[in-house]
C-alpha positions as CSV (number, residue, x, y, z in Angstrom):
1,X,19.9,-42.9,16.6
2,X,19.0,-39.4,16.0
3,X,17.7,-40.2,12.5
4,X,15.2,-42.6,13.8
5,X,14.4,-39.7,16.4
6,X,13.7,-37.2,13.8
7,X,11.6,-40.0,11.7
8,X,9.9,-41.1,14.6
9,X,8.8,-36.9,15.9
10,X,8.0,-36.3,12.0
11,X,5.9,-39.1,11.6
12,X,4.1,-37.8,15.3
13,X,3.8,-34.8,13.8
14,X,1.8,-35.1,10.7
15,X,-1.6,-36.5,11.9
16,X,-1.2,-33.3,14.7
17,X,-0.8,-31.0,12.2
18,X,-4.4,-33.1,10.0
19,X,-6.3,-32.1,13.4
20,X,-5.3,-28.7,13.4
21,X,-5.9,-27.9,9.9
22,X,-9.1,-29.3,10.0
23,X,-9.9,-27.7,13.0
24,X,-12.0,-23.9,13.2
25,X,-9.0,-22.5,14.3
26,X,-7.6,-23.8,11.1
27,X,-10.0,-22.8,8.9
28,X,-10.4,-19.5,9.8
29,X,-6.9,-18.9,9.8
30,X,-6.9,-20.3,6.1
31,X,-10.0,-17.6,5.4
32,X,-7.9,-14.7,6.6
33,X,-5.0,-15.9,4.4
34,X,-7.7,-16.4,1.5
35,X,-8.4,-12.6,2.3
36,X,-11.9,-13.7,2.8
37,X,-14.1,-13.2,6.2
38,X,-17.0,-15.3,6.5
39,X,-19.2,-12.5,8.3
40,X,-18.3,-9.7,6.1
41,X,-21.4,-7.4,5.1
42,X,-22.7,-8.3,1.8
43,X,-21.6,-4.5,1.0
44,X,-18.2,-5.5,1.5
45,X,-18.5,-8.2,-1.0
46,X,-20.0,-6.8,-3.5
47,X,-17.2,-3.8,-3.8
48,X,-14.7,-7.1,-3.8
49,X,-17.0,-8.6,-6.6
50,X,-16.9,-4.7,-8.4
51,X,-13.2,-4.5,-8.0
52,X,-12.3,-7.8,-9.4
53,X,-14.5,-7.0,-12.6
54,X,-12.7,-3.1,-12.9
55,X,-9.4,-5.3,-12.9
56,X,-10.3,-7.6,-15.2
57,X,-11.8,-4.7,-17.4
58,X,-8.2,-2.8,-17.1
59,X,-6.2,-6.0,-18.1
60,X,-8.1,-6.4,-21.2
61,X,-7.9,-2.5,-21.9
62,X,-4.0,-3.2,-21.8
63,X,-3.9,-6.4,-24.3
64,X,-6.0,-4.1,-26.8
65,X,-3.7,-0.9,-26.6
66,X,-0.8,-3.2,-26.6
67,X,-2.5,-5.0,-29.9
68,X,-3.1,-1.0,-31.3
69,X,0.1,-0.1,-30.8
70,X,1.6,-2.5,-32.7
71,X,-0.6,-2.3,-35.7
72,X,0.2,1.3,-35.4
73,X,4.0,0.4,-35.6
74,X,3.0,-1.8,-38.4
75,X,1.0,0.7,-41.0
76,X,3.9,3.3,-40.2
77,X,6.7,0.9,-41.2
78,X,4.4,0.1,-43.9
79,X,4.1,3.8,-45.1
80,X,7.5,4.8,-44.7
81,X,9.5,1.6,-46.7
82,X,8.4,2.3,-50.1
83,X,9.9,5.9,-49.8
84,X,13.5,4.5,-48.8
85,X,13.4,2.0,-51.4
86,X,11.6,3.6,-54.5
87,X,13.4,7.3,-54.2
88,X,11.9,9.3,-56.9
89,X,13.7,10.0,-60.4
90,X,15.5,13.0,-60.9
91,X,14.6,14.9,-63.0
């Protein structure tokens, strides 16, 4: 009996919970999540727009240090083996 209760309040449930979401109330709710207001000055959305591009900027600074850093590593290793296994003659 309680199964078919819970079935029965669930299924009430879901076209209640359609209205709401598609409801104002439901949008904007959904917008403040979003971290998006639809009346915000267009000032406000261009230093959103400025700090999305600095952060994308600052992530691709990162993948190329990251890449010089290993080529760095690289020549080094590449400089310093032929000393360890060539050791000069003595004479």
């Amino acid at each position: 009996m309680w199964l078919l209760a819970v079935i029965l309040i669930v299924a009430l449930l879901i076209p209640v919970v359609a209205i709401l979401v598609d409801s104002p109330l439901g949008k904007s709710v959904a917008r403040r999540m979003e971290g998006r207001v639809e009346g915000a000055p267009p000032e406000l959305r261009e230093v959103q727009r400025k700090v999305e591009v600095l952060e994308s900027e600052v992530e691709e600074l990162n993948r190329s240090i990251t890449g010089m850093r290993d080529e760095l590593q690289f020549v080094q290793r590449l400089l310093e083996d032929p000393r360890r296994k060539n050791p000069s003659p003595p004479v």
